[in-house]
N, C-alpha and C positions, 0 to 999 in steps of 0.2 A: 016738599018733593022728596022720595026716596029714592034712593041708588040705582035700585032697578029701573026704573021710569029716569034716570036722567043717563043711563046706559044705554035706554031705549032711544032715547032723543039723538045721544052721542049716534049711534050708529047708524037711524036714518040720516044723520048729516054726514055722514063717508059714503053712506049710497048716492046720498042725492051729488056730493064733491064726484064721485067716483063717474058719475053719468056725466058730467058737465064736462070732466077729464076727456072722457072717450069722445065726444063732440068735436070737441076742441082739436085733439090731433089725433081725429079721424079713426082711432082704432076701436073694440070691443071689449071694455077692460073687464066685463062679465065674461066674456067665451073665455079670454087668456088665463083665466082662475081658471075655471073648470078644469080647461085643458093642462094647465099647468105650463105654457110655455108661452117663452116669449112672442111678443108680439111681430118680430122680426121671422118668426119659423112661421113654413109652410103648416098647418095644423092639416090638410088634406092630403097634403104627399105621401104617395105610399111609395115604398122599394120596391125598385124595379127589379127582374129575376132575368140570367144570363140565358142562355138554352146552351145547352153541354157541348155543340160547337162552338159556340163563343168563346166558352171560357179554356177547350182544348185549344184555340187559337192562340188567346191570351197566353194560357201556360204556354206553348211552342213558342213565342213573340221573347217571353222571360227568358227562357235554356236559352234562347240563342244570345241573348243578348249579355248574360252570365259568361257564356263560352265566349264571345268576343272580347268580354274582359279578362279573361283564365289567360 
């Protein structure tokens, strides 16, 4: 046997351990490479965005609460 062919072998048996993992405790341990992130993160969540009364609310909500501590 040569190196490459038992390189080859090595690492369909991380794939095939790596499938049996994700079974096991129910996650996608393919998606979480791709994506890059743990298995505990939302991978769909997107940021939500304020609309510009919101967030002048938010600031006036801050100054006041600044100046109550001043």
């Amino acid at each position: 046997m040569d190196t490459q062919m038992i390189v080859a072998e090595i690492d369909a048996e991380i794939s095939r351990l790596l499938q049996v993992k994700a079974l096991l405790t129910g996650t996608n341990a393919a998606e979480n490479r791709r994506s890059g992130r743990n298995s505990m993160a939302g991978s769909s969540e997107k940021k939500r965005k304020l609309s510009a009364e919101a967030r002048e609310r938010i600031a006036a909500a801050q100054r006041a609460r600044w100046a109550k501590s001043k």
